[in-house]
N, C-alpha and C positions, 0 to 999 in steps of 0.2 A: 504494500500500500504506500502512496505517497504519502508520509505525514505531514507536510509542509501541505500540499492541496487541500488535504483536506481539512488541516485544522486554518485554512486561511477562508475557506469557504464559509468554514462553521463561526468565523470572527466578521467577514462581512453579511454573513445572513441575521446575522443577532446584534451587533458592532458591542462585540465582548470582548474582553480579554481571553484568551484561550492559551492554556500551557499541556504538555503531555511530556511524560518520560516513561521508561521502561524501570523494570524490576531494580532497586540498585541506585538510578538517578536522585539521589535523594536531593542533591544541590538543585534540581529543578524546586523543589518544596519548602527549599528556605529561599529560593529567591521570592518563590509565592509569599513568605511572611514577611521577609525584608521587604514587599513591597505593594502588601494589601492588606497586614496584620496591625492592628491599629494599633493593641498592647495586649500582649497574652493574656493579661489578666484577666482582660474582659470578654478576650476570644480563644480561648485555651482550644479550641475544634480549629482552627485556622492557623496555629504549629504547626513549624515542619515536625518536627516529632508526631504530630497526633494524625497530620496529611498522611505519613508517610505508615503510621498502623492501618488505617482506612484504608489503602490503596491495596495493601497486601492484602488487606482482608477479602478485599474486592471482588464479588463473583462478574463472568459473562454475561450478558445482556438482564442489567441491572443496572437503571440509573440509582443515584444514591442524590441525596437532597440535603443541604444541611443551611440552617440558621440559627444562627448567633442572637444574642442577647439584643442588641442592636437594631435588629432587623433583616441584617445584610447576609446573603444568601447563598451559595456555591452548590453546582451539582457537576458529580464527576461517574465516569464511566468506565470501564476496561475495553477496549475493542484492540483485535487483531495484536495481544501482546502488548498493548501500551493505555496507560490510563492519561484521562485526559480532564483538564479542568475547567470548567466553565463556569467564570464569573470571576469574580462577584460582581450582582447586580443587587438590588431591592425592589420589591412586589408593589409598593406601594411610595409616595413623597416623604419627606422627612416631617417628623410628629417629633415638636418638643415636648409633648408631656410625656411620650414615650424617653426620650433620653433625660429627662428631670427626675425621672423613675428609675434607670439607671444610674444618676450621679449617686443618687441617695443611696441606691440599694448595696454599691460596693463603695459608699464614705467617697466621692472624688470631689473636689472641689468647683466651685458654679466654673470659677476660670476656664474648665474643659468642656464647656456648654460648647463652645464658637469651634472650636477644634474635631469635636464630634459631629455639628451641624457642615461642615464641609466635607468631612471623610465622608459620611451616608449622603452625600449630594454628588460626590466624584462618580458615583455608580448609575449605569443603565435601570430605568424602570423598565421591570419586563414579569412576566407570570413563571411559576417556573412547570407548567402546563404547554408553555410557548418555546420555552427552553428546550425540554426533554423532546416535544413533538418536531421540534425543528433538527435538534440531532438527528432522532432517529429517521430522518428524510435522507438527511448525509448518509447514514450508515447507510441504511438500504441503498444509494447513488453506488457505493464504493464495495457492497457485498452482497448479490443477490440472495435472497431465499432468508431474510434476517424478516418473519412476520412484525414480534413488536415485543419492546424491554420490558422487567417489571421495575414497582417505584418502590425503593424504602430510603423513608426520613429519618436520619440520623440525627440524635437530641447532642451529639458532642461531650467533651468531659466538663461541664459546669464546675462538676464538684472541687476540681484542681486550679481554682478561682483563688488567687494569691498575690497582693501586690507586692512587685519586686523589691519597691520601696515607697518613703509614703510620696506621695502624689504631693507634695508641698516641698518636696527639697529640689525638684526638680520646672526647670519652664520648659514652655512648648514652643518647640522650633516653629517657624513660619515665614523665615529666610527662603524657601524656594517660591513664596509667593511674591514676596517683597523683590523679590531678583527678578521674578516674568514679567515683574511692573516696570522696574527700572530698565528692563530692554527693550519691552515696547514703547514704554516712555521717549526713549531715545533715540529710535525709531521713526518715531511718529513726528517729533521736532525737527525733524530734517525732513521729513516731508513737507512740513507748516515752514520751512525757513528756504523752501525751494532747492535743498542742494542735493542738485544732479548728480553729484560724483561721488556722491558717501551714501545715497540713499541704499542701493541695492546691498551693499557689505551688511550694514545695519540689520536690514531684512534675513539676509542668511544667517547672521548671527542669532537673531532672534530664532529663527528655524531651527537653531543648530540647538538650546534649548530643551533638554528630552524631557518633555511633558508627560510621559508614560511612566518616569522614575518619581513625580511628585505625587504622594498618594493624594493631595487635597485638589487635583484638577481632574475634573470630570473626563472618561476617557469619549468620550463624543467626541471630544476637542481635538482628537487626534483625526477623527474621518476626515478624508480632504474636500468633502463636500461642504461642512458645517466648518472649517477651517477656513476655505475663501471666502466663505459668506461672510465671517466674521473680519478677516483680513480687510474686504471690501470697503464693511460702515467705517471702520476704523480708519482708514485712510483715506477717504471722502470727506471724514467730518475734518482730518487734519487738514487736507486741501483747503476748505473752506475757512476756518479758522487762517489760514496762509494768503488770504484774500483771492483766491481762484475762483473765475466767473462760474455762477452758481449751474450756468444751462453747459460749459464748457465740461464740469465735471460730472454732471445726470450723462454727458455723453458721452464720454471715458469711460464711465464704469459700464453703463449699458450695454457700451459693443463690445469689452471685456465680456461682460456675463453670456454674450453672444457666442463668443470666439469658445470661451470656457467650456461652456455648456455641448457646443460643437465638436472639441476636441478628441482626440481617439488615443489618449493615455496620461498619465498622469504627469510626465515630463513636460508633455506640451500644454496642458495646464496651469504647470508652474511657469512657462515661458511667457503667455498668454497673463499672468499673473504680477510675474517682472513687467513686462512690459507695461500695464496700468500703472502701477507702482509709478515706471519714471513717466510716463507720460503726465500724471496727476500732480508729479512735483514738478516739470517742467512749467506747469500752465501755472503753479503758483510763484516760480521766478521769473517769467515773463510777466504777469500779473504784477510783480512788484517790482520790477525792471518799468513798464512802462505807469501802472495807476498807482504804485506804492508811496507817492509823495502826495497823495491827495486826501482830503475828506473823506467819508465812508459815505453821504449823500453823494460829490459830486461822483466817487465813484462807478456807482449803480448809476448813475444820470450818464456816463460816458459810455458803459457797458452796455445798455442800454441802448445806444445810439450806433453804436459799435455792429448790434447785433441787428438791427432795423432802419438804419440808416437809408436802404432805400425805399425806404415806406415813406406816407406822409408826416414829419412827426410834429408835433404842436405845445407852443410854450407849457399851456397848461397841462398836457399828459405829459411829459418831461418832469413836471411839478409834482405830480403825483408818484413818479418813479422813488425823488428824493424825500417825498411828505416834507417842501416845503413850499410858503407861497411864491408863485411867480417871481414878483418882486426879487424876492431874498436869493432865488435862486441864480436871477442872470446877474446880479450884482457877488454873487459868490463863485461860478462858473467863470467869469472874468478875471476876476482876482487871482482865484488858483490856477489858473490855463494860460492868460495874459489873452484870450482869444473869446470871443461869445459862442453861444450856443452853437447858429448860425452859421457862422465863420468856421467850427470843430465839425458839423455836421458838409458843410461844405467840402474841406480839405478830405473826409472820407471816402467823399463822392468822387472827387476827383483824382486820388490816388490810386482809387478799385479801377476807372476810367483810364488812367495817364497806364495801367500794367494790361491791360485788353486792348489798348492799340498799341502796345509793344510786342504782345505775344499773340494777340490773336487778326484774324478778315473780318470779325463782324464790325460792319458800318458804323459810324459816328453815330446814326439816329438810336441802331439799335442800343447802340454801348449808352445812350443817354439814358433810353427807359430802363434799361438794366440799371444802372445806379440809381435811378430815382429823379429824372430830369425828365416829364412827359414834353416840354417845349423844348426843344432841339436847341432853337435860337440863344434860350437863355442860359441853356447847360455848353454853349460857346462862350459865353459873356464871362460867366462863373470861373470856365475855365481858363480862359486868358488870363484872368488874376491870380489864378494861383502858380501858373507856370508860365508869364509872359507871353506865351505862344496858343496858338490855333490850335484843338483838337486834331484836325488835317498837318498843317505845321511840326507839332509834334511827332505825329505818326512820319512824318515823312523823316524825321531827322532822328528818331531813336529805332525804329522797326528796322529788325536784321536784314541785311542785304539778300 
């Protein structure tokens, strides 16, 4: 049997942690408590010692079910010579009177309220009805003629319920949470600060990260599905925060999630994934390359104009863009521009205009109504002032030979 296939299949059908060893492995059942055993005291069944009686005990097609005081759940199997572990999840959401009933029952103090409430939240809600049925779909995929397992639930050793020491000489770590924050932190300020050149390092490092060895991060967090999702807000909101045109970035991410979603494996995914990354930080260093010396009104009043420029646009919707009056606004637009409304709207027209008779054969009429000049005549007048020269003029003296 392939065991990597199949216990890969049996981790994206249920998105569990899945471990298996043979007779002997026993280091595969202490890494199972090094890294999903909260404190023996409280889960003496989730030992590698007590894994490793269970497993030997273990008959053929016979799921075995076990929970903890907790809530928190594991069922494991034998098939084809090797036992396999599945879980932990939880049946049900986290219940603080359930763990208030715990602190008391074994003397711990409230301080370990927050530290329990994260551990029982790192884990898949799942039935373990859903569990066992979804195995034995696997099995039978990988061994024909297997009809259906029996179920016995294991109550564990409660009774070997012993703190190693008292629960007040010691604190609780929470340095691997405090560390994922500070990398995405930093991360995410060089998206907001537009730099192009450090952003992607930043990003891998944070990737680099193994959120699988921190017991208080939910293992969802690892699917790459519900990872770019998450990737995405987070570096949209940084964008915006960075002054990045609000409709620039809905259309970064969008044709991202397009590209994403399209994609035919997980490398090109991540490329697809990079690629938003800089493109999100490039539009916030342009953004403050060109609007970053301005107001956040006239901002939006320029972006705005930027994006509809050849529409008709009018003092008063202009006013509305920055929620200020009229007035205040062409007296503030001047100020900070040295140029009016008018005149800014102008020079867009005629920029878009002066690069389609450089580059392109459509006619002077057409190039007018494309920028936003329905009178021919007057989108010549306009443009003589901004570039001395005649639409036709110009086209003749910059258009490649």
């Amino acid at each position: 049997m392939d065991v990597a296939l199949f216990s890969s299949l049996l981790r994206n059908l249920l998105q569990i942690n899945v471990m298996s060893a043979q007779k002997g492995e026993n280091e595969v059942f202490r890494r199972f408590q090094d890294r999903f055993c909260y404190r023996p005291a409280l889960q003496p069944a989730f030992t590698a010692a007590a894994l490793v009686q269970f497993a030997d005990q273990a008959r053929e097609r016979t799921f075995y079910g076990l929970q903890d005081d907790l809530g928190v759940c594991l069922i494991f199997f034998r098939f084809e010579e090797r036992v396999f572990l599945l879980g932990p999840f939880v049946r049900t959401a986290f219940d603080q009177e359930k763990v208030q009933r715990v602190l008391l029952a074994c003397r711990l103090p409230v301080s370990y309220a927050s530290s329990i409430r994260l551990y029982c939240s790192a884990f898949p809600i799942l039935s373990s009805a859903h569990v066992r049925s979804t195995a034995l779909s696997c099995i039978r995929s990988f061994s024909q003629g297997i009809e259906d397992y029996g179920y016995c639930r294991l109550k564990g050793a409660t009774e070997d319920r012993l703190p190693v020491r008292s629960p007040r000489e010691e604190s609780l770590d929470y340095s691997a949470i405090y560390n994922r924050y500070d990398v995405e932190n930093a991360f995410l300020r060089l998206v907001e600060a537009g730099d192009t050149e450090n952003v992607l390092t930043a990003h891998r490092r944070m990737n680099m990260a193994d959120l699988r060895q921190n017991r208080y991060v939910n293992a969802i967090y690892t699917d790459p599905g519900v990872g770019l999702s998450m990737l995405r807000a987070m570096v949209r909101k940084a964008a915006e925060r960075g002054g990045a045109s609000l409709v620039e970035i809905h259309e970064i991410t969008q044709r991202a999630v397009q590209q994403i979603a399209a994609a035919g494996s997980l490398a090109e995914q991540m490329r697809y994934s990079d690629a938003m990354i800089l493109e999100l930080t490039e539009a916030v260093r342009r953004s403050r390359l060109t609007l970053g010396r301005y107001s956040e009104p006239i901002r939006k009043v320029m972006e705005h104009i930027q994006l509809n420029y050849s529409q008709a646009l009018t003092l008063e919707a202009l006013s509305r863009v920055a929620n200020l009056s009229p007035s205040y606004l062409t007296k503030a637009f001047k100020k900070e521009t040295g140029m009016t409304l008018f005149q800014y709207i102008a020079q867009l027209r005629c920029r878009q205009a002066a690069r389609m008779l450089r580059d392109s054969r459509a006619s002077i009429q057409d190039i007018s109504g494309y920028v936003g000049y329905e009178d021919n005549n007057y989108f010549v007048k306009v443009f003589r002032r901004q570039y001395g020269v005649t639409p036709s003029e110009y086209r003749r003296d910059k258009a490649p030979c």
